[in-house]
C-alpha positions, 0 to 999 in steps of 0.5 A: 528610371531617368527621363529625356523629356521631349517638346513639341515636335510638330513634324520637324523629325531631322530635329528630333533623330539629331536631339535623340542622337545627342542624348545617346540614343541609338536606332536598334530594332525599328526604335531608337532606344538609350540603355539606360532612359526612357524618352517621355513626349509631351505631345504635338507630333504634327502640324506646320513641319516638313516631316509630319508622318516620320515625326509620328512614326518615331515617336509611336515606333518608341512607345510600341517598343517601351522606350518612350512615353508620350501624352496627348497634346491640343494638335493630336487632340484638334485633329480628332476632332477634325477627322471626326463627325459630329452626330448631332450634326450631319455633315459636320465633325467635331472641328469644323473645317473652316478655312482657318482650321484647314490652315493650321491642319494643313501639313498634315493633311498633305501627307495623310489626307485621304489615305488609311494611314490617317485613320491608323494615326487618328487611332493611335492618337486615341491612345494617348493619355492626358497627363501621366505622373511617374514616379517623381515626376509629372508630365502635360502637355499645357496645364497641370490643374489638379480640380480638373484631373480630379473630376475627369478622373472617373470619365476617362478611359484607361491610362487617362485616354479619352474613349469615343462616348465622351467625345460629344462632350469633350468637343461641346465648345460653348457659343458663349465665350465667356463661359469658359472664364469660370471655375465650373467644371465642364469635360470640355473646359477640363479637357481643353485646360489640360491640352491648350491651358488656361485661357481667359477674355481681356477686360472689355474693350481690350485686345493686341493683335499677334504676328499676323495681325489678328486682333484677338480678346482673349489670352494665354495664362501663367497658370503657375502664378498665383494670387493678385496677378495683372494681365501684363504680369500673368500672360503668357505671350511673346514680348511684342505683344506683352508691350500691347498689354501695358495699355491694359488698366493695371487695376484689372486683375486676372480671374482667380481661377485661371492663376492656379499657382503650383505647389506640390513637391513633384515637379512639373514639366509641359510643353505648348507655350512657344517660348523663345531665348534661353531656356529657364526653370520656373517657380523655383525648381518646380516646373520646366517649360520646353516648347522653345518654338522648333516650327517657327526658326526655334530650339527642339528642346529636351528635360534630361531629369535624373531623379532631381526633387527640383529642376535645374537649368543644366539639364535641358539639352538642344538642337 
């Protein structure tokens, strides 16, 4: 099987119809279908776009029909925890509907708040596998971090989904920050590992401020480097902020469990990084990134793979 590996969406659906045009698919039988590919999503259907239903629509309407694949990404799994109540906590849900997250949820909401179709798509969320490793190829949404695959392997459910009963556990977020900074395997650590990547507290008394002006103390990481790696060096953040990064002591280095490196034969395609320029292969063939930022004024990108043991640059295609 070839795969057109689709990036985040998030609800910009004119952009995913002209993408899957272009690539040759042609909407027959309520699904857009290639005669010879099948489309593979790297989850983040929803949030900040225009199109928030449609965008979820095509791509269920394509998994249904057996012409695509998808994987949960962290906005399908933030609005389960949304939609979801806390047991332990009456009144509350599992992602507290604070006035920040009510932000990034918004677009959503709009279209599906209040409505039974929300519950439907929460549901259909629900079915989304985590990681999924086709033959020559493995695809996630943020972080391919086999320690945490191999634990949660005996806990989730089938097709690597994650059953109700774990919920409690998946969305136990420690009051301790830094916590999360070590190699110990907890269900929420593994789980947020593999739909948001790795993420770790700046040495102390450090911080940058992103595009609004938050001042923020912890910061993506480039999971797939490897070794002695400086903050400057392993974060995985736009330029204006990787100058900030530069006050940062050169001597500090990034913990060793967030750098993970990647060195399987099987390349690795995600998507979640918000990347902007030009698309570029990473780790020498191995890896592809392809969230190129469709919400923020970017690219929708696609990984067309014909069956290549490395990635090449010639195959990713844009709107």
């Amino acid at each position: 099987m070839q795969y057109d590996v689709i990036a985040d969406i998030h609800g910009c659906a004119d952009a995913l119809i002209a993408l899957l045009k272009q690539m040759g698919y042609r909407e027959t039988q309520g699904a857009w279908r290639h005669a010879d590919r099948q489309a593979v999503f790297v989850g983040d259907f929803i949030d900040r776009g225009p199109q928030q239903i449609e965008s979820v629509s095509i791509a269920r309407r394509m998994v249904d029909a057996g012409t695509a694949l998808a994987v949960m990404g962290n906005h399908e799994l933030n609005a389960i925890a949304w939609f979801t109540p806390d047991p332990l906590n009456p009144g509350e849900f599992f992602r507290k509907h604070t006035s920040n997250n009510l932000h990034q949820h918004q677009a959503f909401l709009n279209e599906v708040g209040g409505t039974p179709l929300h519950a439907e798509i929460i549901a259909w969320f629900k079915t989304l596998p985590l990681w999924l490793e086709l033959p020559g190829l493995n695809v996630v949404h943020a972080c391919w971090h086999e320690p945490f695959m191999a634990q949660l392997a005996s806990v989730l459910g089938p097709n690597r989904t994650l059953p109700d009963a774990l919920h409690s556990e998946v969305f136990a977020e420690p009051e301790d920050k830094a916590s999360k900074d070590t190699a110990d395997f907890t269900v929420f650590k593994a789980v947020e590992a593999l739909a948001k990547g790795m993420e770790v507290n700046l040495p102390k008394k450090s911080s940058f401020h992103d595009a609004d002006g938050h001042e923020r103390t912890r910061v993506r990481v480039q999971w797939w480097q490897s070794g002695d790696v400086s903050y400057n060096d392993g974060a995985e953040v736009p330029p204006f902020i990787r100058s900030q990064l530069g006050a940062i002591d050169q001597a500090a280095r990034m913990p060793a469990h967030a750098t993970l490196g990647y060195a399987r034969d099987v390349p690795v395609i995600f998507g979640h990084y918000w990347r902007t320029g030009t698309r570029e292969i990473i780790q020498n063939g191995r890896l592809a990134c392809i969230d190129y930022s469709i919400a923020k004024g970017g690219k929708l990108v696609a990984y067309r793979w014909e069956g290549e043991p490395l990635l090449v640059n010639e195959h990713f295609v844009s709107v």
